[in-house]
DRENGU-63133 format. One record per atom (N, C-alpha, C, O): x, y, z; residue in one letter. Coordinates in steps of 0.02 Angstrom, whole numbers, padded with zeros to 5 digits, always signed. Layout:
# DRENGU-63133
XYZA ...
This chain:
# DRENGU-63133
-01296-03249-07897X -01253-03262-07954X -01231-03196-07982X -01277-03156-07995X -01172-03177-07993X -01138-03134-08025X -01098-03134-08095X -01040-03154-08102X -01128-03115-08133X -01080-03136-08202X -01049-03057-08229X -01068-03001-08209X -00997-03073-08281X -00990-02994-08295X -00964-03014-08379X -00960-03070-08403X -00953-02961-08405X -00943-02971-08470X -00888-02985-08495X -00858-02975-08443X -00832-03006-08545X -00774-03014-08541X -00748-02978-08581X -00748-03001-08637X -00714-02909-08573X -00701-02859-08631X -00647-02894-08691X -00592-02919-08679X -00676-02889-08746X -00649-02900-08813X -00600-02847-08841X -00614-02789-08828X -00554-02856-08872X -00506-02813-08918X -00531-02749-08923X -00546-02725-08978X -00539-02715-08863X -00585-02648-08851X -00509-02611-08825X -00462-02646-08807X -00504-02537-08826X -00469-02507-08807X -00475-02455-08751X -00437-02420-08718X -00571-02472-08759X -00587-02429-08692X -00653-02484-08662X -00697-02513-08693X -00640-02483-08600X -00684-02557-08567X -00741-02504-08543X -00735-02445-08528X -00797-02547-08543X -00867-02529-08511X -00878-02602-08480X -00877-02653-08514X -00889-02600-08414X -00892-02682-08375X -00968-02686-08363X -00993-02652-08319X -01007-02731-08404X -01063-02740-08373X -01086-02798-08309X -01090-02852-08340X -01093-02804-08281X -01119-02835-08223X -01196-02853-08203X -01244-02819-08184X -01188-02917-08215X -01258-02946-08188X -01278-02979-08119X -01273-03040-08111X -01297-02940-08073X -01313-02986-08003X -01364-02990-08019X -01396-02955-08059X -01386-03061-07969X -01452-03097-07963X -01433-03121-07895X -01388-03161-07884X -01483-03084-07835X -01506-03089-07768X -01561-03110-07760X -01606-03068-07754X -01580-03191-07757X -01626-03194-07755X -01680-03157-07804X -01661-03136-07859X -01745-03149-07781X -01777-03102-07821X -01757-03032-07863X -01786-02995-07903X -01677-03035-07822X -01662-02949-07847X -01620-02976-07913X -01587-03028-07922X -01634-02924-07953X -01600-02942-08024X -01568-02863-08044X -01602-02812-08046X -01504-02866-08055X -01496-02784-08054X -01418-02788-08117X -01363-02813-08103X -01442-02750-08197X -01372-02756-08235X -01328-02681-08210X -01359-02628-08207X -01273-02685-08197X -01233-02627-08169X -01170-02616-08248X -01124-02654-08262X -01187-02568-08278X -01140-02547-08343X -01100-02489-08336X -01115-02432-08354X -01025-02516-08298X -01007-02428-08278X -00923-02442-08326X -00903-02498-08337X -00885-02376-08348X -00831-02388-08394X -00830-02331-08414X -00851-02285-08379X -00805-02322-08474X -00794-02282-08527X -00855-02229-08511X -00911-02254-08508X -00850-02174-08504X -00918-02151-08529X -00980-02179-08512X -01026-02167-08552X -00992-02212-08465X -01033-02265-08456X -01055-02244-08403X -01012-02203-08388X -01109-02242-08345X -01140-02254-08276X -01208-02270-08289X -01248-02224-08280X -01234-02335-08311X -01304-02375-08297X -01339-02415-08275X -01351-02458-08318X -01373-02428-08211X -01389-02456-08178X -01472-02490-08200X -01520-02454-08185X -01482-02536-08223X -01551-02564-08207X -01570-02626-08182X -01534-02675-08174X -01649-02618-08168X -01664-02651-08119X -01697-02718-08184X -01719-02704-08240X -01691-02772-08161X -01716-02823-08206X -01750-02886-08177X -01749-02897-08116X -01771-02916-08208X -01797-02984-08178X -01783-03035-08221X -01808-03041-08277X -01731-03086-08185X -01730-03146-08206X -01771-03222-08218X -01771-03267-08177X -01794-03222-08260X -01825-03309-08258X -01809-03375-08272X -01785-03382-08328X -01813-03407-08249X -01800-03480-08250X -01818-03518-08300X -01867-03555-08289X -01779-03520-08380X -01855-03568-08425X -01816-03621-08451X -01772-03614-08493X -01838-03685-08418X -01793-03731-08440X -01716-03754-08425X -01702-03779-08371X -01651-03740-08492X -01593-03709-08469X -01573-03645-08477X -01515-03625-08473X -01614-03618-08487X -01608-03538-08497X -01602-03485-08418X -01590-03503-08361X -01614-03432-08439X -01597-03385-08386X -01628-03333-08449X -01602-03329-08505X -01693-03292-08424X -01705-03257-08470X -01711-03201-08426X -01734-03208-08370X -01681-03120-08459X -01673-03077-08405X -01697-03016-08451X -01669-02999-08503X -01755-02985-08423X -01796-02930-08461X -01777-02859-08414X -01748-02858-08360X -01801-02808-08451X -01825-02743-08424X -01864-02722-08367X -01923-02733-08379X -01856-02699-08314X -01926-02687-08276X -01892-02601-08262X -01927-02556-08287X -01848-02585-08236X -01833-02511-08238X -01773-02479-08233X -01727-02520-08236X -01745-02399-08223X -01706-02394-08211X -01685-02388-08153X -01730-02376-08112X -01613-02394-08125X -01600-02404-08035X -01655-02355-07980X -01666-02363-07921X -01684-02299-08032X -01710-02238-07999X -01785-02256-07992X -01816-02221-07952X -01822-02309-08025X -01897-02334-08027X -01926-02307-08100X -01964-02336-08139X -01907-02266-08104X -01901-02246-08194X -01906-02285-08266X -01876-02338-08272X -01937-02264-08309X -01920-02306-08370X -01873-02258-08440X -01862-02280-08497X -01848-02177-08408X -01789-02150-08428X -01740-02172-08413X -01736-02210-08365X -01683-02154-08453X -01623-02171-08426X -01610-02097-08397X -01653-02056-08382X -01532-02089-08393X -01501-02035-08348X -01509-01997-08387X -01513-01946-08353X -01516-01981-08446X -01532-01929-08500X -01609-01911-08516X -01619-01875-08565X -01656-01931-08482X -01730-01927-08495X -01752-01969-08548X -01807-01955-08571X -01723-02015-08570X -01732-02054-08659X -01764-02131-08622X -01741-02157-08571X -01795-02145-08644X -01853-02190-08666X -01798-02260-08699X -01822-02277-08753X -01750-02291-08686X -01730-02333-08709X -01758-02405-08718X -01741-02434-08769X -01802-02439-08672X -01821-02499-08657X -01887-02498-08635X -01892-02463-08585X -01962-02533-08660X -01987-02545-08638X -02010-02596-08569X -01983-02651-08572X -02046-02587-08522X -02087-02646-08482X -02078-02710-08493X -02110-02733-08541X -02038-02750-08460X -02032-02820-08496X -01999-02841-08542X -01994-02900-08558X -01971-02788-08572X -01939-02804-08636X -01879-02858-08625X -01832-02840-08589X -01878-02918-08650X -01818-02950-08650X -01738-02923-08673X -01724-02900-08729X -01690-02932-08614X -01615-02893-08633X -01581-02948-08666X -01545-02929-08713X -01583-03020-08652X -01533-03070-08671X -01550-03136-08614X -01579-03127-08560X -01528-03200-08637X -01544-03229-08616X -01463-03271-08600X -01410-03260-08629X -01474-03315-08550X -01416-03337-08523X -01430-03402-08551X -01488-03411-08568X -01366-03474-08565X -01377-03510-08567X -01303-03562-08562X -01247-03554-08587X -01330-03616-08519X -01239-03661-08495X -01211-03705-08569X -01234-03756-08596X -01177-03679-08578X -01124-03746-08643X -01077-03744-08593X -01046-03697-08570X -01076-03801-08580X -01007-03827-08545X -01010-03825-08493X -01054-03844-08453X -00943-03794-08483X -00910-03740-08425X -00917-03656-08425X -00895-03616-08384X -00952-03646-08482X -00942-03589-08509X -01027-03569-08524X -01066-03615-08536X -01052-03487-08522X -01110-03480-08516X -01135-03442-08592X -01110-03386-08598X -01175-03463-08644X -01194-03441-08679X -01214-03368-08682X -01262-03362-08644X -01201-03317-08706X -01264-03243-08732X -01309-03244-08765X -01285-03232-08820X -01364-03251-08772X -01411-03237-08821X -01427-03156-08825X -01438-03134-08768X -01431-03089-08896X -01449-03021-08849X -01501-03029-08898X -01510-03057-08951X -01533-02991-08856X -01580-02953-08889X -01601-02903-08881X -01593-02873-08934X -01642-02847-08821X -01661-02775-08816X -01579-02756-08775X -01573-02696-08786X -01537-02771-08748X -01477-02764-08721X -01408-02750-08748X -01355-02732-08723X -01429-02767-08816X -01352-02785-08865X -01333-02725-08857X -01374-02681-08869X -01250-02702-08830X -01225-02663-08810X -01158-02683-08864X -01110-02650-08846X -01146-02715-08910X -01095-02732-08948X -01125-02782-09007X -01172-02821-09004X -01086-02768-09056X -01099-02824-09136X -01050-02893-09127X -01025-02925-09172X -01045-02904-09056X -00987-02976-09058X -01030-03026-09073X -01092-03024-09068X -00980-03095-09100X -01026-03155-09126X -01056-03195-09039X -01017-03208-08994X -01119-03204-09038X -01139-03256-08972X -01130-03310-08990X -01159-03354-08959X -01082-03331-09054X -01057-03418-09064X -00978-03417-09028X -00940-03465-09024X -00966-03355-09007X -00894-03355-08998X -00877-03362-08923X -00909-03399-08886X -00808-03312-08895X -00796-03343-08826X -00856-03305-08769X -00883-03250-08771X -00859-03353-08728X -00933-03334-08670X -00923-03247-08669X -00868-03220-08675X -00982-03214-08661X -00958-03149-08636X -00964-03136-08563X -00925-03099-08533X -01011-03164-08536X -01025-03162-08459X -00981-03232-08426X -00999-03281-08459X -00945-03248-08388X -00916-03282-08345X -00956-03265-08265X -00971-03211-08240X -00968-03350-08235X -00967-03373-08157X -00911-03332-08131X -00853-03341-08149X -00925-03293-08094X -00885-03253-08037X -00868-03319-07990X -00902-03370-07996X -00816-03315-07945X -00788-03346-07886X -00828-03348-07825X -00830-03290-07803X -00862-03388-07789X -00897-03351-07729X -00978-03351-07769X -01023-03331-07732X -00997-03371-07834X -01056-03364-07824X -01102-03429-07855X -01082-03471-07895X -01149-03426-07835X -01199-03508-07832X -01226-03510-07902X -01262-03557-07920X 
């Protein structure tokens, strides 16, 4: 499953990207000023999709700057289906102050299950 974010009334885009391979769970945040890769793990709870911290693309718990952003486990946001359309929940991930009552931010890619 591939979802990505849907840039809002922004004038400079940062595209985040969520694959889920099987066991592989990986958010890709590249744009503006942007190159971040981490590694995550998705779970199954219910109708949810809950997707936490485990490292950075490098096995690391720095980012590209040596900084300490996210703990072990830490929950990023959680996924969830209304509709046709896929809920945000954020929490250690919030990368923006948009409302999660408003339009989906992650969208079903074409091509994925």
């Amino acid at each position: 499953m591939q979802c990505v974010v849907v840039p809002r009334l922004a004038p400079l885009f940062v595209t985040h990207t969520l694959t889920i391979n099987g066991p592989e769970c990986r958010i890709d945040a590249e744009g503006y000023q942007t190159d971040e890769h981490i590694r995550c793990k998705a779970t199954a709870n219910g109708d949810k999709l809950d997707v936490s911290f485990v490292s950075f693309k490098d096995g690391g718990m720095n980012n590209q700057f040596g900084k300490k952003i996210y703990t072990a486990n830490q929950p990023l946001f959680a996924l969830t289906k209304k509709g046709n359309a896929i809920a945000t929940t954020w929490q250690g991930y919030s990368k923006n102050d948009i409302d999660t009552a408003g339009p989906p931010t992650f969208r079903k890619q074409a091509g994925s299950r």
